[in-house]
Short mmCIF file of the C-alpha atoms (twelve columns), coordinates in Angstrom:
data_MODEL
# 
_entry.id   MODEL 
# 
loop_
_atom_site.group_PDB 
_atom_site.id 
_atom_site.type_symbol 
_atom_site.label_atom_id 
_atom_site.label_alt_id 
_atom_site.label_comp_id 
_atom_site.label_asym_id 
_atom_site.label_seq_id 
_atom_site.Cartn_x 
_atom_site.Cartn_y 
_atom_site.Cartn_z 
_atom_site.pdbx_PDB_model_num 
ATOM 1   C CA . UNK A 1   138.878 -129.091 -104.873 1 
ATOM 2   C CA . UNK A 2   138.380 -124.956 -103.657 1 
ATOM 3   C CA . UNK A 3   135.535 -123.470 -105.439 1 
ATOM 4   C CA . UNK A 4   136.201 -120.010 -104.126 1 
ATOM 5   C CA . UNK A 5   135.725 -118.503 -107.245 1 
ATOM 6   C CA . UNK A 6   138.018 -120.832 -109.121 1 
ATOM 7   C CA . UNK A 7   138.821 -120.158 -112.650 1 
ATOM 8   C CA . UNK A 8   138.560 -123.374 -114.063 1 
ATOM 9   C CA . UNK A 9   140.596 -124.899 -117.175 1 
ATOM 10  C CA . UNK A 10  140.008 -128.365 -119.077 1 
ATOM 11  C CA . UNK A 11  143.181 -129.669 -117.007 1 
ATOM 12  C CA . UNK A 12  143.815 -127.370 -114.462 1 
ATOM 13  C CA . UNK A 13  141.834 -124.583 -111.945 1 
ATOM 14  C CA . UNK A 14  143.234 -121.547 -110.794 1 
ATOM 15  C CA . UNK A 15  142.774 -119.680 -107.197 1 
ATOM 16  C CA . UNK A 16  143.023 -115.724 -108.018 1 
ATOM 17  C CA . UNK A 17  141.134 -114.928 -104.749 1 
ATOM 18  C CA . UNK A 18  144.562 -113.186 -103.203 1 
ATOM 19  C CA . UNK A 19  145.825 -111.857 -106.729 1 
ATOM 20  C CA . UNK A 20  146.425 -108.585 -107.695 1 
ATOM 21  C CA . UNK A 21  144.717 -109.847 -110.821 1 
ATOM 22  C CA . UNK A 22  142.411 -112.110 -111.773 1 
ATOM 23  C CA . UNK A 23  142.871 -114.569 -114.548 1 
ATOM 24  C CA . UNK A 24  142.092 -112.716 -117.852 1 
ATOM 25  C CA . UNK A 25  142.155 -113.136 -121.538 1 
ATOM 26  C CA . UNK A 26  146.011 -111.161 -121.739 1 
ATOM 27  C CA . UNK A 27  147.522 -114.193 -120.191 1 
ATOM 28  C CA . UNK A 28  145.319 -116.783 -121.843 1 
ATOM 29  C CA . UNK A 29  146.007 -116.177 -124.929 1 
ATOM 30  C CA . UNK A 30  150.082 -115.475 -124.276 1 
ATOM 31  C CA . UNK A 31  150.057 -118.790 -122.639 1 
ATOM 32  C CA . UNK A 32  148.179 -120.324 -125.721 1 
ATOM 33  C CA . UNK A 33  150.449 -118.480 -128.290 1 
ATOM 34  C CA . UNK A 34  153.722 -118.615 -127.264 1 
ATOM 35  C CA . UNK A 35  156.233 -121.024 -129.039 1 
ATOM 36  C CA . UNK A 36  157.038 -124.073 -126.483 1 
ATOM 37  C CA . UNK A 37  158.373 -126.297 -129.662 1 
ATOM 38  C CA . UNK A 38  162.283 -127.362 -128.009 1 
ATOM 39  C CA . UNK A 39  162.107 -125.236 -125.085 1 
ATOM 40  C CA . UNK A 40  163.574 -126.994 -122.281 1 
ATOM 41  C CA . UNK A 41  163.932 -124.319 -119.890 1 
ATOM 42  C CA . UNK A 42  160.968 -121.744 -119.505 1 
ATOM 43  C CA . UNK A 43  160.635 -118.744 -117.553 1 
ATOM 44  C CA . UNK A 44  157.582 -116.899 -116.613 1 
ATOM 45  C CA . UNK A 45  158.273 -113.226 -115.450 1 
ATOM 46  C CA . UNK A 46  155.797 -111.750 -113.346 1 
ATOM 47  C CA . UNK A 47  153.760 -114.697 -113.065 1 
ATOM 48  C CA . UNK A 48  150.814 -113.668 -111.032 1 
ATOM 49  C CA . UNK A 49  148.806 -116.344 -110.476 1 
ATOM 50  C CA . UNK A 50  150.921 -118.591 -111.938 1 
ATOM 51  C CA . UNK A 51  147.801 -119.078 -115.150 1 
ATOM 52  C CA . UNK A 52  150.395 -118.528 -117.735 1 
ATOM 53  C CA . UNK A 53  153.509 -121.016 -116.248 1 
ATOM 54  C CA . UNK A 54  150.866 -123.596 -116.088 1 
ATOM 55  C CA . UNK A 55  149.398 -123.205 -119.684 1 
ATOM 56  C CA . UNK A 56  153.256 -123.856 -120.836 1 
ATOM 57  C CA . UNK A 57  153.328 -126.617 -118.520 1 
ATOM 58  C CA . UNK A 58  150.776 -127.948 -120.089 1 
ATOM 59  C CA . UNK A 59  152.185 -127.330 -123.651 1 
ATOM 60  C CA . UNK A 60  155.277 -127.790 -123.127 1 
ATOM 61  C CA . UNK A 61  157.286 -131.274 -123.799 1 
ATOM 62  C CA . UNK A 62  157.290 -133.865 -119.983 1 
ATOM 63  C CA . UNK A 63  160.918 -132.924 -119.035 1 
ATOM 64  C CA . UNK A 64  160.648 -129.003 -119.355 1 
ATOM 65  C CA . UNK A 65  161.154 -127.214 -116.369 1 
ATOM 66  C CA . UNK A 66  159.105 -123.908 -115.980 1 
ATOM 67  C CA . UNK A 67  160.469 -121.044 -113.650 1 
ATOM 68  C CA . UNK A 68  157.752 -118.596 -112.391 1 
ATOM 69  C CA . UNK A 69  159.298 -115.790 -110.896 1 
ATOM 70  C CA . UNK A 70  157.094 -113.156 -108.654 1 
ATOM 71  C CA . UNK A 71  157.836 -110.624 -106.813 1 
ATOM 72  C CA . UNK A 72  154.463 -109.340 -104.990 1 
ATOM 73  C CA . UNK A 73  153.909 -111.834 -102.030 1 
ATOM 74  C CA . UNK A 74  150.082 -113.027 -101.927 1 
ATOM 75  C CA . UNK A 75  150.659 -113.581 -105.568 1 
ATOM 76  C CA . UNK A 76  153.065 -115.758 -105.446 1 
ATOM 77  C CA . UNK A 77  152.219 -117.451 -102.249 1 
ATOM 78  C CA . UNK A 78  148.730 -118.286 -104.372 1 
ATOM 79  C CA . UNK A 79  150.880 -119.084 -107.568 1 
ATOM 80  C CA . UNK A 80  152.765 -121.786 -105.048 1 
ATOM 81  C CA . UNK A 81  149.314 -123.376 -103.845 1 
ATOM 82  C CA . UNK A 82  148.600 -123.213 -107.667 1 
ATOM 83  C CA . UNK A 83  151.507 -125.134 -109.215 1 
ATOM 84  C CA . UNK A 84  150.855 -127.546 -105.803 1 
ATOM 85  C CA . UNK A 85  147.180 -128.497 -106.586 1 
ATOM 86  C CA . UNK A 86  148.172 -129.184 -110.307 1 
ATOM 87  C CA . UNK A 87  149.295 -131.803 -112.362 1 
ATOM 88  C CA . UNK A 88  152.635 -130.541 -112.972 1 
ATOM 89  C CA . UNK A 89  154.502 -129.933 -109.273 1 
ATOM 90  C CA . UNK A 90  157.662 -130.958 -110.433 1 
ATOM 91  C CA . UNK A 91  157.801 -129.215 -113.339 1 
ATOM 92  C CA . UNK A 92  156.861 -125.718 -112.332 1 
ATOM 93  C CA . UNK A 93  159.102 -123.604 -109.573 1 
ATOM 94  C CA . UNK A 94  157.969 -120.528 -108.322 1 
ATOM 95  C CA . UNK A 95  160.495 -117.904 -106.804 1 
ATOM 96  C CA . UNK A 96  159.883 -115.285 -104.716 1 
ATOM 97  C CA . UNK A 97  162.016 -112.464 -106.031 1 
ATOM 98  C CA . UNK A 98  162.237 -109.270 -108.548 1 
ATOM 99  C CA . UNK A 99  163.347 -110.419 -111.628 1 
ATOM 100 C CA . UNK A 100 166.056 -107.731 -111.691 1 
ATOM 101 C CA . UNK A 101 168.002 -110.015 -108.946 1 
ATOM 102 C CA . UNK A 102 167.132 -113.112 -110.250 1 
ATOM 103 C CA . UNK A 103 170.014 -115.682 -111.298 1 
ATOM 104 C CA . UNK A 104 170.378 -118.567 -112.964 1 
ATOM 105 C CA . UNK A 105 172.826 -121.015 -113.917 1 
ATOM 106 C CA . UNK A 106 171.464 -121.803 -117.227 1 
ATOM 107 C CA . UNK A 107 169.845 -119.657 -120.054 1 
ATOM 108 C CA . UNK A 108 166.094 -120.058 -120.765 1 
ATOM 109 C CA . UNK A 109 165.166 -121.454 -124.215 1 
ATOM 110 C CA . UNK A 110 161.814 -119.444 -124.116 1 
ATOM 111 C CA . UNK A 111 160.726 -115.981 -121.890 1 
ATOM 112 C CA . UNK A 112 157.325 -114.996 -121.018 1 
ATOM 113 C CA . UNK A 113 155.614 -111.804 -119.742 1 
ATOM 114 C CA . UNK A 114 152.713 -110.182 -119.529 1 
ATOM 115 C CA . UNK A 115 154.355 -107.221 -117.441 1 
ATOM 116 C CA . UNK A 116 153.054 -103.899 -116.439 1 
ATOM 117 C CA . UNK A 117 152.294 -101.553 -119.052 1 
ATOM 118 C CA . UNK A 118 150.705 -98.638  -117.846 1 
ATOM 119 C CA . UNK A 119 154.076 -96.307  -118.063 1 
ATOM 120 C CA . UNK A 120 152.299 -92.422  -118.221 1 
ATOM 121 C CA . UNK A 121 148.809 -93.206  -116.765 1 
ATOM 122 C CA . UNK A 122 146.641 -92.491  -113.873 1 
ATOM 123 C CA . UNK A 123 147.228 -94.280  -110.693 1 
ATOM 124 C CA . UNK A 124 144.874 -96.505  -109.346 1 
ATOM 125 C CA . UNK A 125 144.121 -96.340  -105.553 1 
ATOM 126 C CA . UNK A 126 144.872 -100.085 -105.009 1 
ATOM 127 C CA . UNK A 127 149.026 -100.190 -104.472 1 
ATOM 128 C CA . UNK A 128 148.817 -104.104 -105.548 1 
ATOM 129 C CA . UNK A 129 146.809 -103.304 -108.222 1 
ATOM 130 C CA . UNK A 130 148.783 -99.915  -108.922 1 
ATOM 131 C CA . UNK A 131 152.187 -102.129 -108.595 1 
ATOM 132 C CA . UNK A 132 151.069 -105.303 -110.643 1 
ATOM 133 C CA . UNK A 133 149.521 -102.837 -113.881 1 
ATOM 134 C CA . UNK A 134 152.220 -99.733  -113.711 1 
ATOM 135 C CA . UNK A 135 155.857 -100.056 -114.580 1 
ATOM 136 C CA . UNK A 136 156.639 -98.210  -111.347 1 
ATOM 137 C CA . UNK A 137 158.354 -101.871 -110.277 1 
ATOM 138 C CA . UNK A 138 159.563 -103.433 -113.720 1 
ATOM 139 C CA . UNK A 139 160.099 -101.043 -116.336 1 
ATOM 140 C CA . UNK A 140 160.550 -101.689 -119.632 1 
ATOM 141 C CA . UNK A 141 164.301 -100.891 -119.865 1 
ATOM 142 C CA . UNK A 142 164.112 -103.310 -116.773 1 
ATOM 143 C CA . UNK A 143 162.201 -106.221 -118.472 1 
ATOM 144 C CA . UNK A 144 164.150 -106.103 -121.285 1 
ATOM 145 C CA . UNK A 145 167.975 -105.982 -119.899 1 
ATOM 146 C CA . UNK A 146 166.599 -109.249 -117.828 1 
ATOM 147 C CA . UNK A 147 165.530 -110.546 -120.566 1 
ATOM 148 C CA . UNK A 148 168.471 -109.914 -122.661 1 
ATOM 149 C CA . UNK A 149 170.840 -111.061 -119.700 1 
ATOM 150 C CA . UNK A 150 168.840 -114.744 -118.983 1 
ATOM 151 C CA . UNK A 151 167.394 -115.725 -122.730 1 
ATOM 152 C CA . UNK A 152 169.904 -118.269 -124.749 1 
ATOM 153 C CA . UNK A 153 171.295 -117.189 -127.952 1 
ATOM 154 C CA . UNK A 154 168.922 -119.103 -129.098 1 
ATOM 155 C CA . UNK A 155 165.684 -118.507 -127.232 1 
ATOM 156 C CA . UNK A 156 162.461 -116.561 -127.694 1 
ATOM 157 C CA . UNK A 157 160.791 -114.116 -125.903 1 
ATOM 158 C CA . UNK A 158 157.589 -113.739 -125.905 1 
ATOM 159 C CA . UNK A 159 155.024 -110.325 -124.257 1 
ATOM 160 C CA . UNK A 160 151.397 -109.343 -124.491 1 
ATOM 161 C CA . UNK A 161 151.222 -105.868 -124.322 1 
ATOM 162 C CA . UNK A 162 148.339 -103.158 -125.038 1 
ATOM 163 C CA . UNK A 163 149.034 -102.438 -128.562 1 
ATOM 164 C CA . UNK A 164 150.405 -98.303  -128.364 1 
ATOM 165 C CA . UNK A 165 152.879 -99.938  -125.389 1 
ATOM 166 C CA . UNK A 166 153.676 -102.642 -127.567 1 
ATOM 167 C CA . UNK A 167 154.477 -100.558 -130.443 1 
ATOM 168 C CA . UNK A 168 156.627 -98.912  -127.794 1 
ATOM 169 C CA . UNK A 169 158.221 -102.218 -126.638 1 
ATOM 170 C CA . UNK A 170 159.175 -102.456 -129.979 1 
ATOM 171 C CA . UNK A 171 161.138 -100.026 -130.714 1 
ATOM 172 C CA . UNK A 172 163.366 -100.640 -127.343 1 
ATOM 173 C CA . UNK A 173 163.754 -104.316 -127.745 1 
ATOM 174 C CA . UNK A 174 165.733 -103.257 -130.901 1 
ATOM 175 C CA . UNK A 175 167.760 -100.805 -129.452 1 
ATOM 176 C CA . UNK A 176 169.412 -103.986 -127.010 1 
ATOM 177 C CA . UNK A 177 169.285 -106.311 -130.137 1 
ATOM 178 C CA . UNK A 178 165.811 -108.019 -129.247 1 
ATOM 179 C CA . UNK A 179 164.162 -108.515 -133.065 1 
ATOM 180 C CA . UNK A 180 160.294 -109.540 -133.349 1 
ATOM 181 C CA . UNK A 181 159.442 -112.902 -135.673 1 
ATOM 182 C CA . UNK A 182 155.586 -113.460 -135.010 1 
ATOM 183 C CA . UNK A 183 153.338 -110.355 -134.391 1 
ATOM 184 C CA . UNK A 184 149.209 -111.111 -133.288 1 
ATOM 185 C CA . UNK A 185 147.017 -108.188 -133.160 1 
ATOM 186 C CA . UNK A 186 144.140 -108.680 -130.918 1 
ATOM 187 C CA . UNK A 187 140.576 -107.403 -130.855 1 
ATOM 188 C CA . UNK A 188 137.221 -108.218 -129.857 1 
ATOM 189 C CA . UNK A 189 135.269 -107.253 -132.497 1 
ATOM 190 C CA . UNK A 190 136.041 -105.992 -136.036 1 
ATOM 191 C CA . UNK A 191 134.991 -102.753 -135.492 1 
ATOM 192 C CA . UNK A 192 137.017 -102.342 -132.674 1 
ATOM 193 C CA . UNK A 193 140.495 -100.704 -132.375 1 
ATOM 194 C CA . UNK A 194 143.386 -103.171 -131.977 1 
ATOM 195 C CA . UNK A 195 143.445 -104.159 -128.547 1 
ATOM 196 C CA . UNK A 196 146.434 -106.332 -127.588 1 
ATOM 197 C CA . UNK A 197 150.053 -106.878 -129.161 1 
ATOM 198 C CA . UNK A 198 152.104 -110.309 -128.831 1 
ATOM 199 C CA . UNK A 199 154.982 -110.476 -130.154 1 
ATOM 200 C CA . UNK A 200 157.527 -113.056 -130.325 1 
ATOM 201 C CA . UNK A 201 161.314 -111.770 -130.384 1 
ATOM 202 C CA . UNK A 202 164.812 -113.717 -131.194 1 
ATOM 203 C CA . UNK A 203 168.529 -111.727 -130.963 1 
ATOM 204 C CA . UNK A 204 168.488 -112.641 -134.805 1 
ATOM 205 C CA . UNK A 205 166.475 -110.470 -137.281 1 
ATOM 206 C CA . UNK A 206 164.043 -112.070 -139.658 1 
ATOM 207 C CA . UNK A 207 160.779 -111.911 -141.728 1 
ATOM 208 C CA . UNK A 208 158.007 -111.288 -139.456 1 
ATOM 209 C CA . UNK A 209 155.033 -113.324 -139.115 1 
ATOM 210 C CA . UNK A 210 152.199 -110.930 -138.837 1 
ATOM 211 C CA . UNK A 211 148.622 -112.269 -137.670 1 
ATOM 212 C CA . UNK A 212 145.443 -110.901 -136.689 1 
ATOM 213 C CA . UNK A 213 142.946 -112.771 -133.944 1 
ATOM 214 C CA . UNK A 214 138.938 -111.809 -133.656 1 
ATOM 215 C CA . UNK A 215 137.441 -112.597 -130.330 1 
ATOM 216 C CA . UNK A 216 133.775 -112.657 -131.247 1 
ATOM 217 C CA . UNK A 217 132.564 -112.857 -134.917 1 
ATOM 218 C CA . UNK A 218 128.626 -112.343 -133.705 1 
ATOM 219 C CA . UNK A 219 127.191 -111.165 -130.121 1 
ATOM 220 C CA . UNK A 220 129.146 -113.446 -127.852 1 
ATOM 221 C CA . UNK A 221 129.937 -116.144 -130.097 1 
ATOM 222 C CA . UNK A 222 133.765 -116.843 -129.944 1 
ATOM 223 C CA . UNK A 223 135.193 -116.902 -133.547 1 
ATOM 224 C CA . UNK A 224 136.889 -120.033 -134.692 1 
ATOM 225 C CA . UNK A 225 140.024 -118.460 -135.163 1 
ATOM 226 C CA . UNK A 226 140.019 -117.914 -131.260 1 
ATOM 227 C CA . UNK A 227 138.511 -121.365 -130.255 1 
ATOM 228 C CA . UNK A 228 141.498 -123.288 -132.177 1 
ATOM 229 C CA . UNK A 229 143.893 -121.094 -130.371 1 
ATOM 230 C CA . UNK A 230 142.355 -121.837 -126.893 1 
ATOM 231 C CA . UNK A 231 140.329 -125.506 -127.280 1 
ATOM 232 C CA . UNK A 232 143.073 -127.521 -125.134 1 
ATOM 233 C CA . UNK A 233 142.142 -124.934 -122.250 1 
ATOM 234 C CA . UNK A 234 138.514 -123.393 -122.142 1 
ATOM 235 C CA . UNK A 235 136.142 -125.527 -120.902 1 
ATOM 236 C CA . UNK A 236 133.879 -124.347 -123.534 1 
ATOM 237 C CA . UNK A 237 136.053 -123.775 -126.770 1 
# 
């Protein structure tokens, strides 16, 4: 096994050597929260790495088929070695494309993305980094006409988003008929401001499921809240 800085999971290690980012708690705790319960077909968009396709690989029922879609090269030439060195080959495809051309035959019972956010910010130097972390490549009208053009009647979407760009994200999503159902606020530490966003959308409205997840409850110590949610992949929750 490659220990070049390897992030390793209980079933599963990672290579983020050649990504634009490194494995990080955004996608760990999408890829622990999203609902996989009947979702044959899975798609990942933007999948980096390829962390969060192979979380819902692992979640996710034997016969589901996971499609990881990426458009910046080393990432998803590192998300193929990835999905190759785990337990789940058949199960996850990775395709080399922008989402906004991407077709498929078949609707996906359950969308994931942690997708670039930073819409009216700074620039970082890096272009990867600058491309992977600004909308300049997948905006959010973008995400969500993919999403609203490959997701079953059915299906759920699901995005982790900093929380003013997911209060944002909210607000579109309903103006193309996108309506949220589960809602987790993320932050470190009480006294913090809300960090992160998920939410969980469906095209029908409903009564949302609001939750709120604590990182730490003392110093480092995880809380317990955030060990349940992430035991089946930390080595040490």
């Amino acid at each position: 096994m490659k220990t070049r800085g390897d992030f390793h999971f209980k079933k599963f290690s990672i290579s983020h050597d050649a990504s634009t980012h490194k494995v990080g708690t955004d996608a760990v705790l999408l890829g622990a929260w999203a609902g996989v319960h009947g979702a044959e077909r899975i798609l990942d968009i933007g999948t980096g790495s390829g962390v969060i396709a192979l979380m819902l690989a692992q979640r996710s029922a034997p016969a589901s088929k996971i499609d990881a879609v990426e458009l910046q090269p080393h990432d998803a030439d590192q998300a193929v070695e990835n999905v190759k060195n785990s337990p789940w080959p058949e199960k996850v495809t990775v395709l080399r494309t922008a989402i906004q051309d991407f077709v498929s035959e078949k609707p996906y019972d359950l969308i994931v993305s942690n997708p670039p956010y930073f819409i009216n910010s700074w620039l970082p130097p890096d272009e990867n980094r600058s491309k992977a972390r600004h909308s300049n490549e997948l905006s959010f009208t973008d995400l969500l006409a993919s999403v609203i053009r490959l997701l079953a009647p059915a299906g759920l979407f699901a995005v982790v988003l900093p929380y003013a760009e997911g209060n944002q994200f909210l607000r579109m999503a309903e103006t193309v008929g996108l309506y949220p159902i589960r809602k987790l606020t993320f932050r470190s530490r009480k006294n913090k401001p809300i960090e992160r966003l998920l939410i969980e959308f469906s095209r029908k409205q409903s009564q949302v499921k609001s939750e709120e997840l604590l990182l730490y409850k003392i110093n480092e110590e995880w809380t317990d809240e955030y060990r349940a949610l992430t035991r089946d992949f930390y080595l040490k929750a």
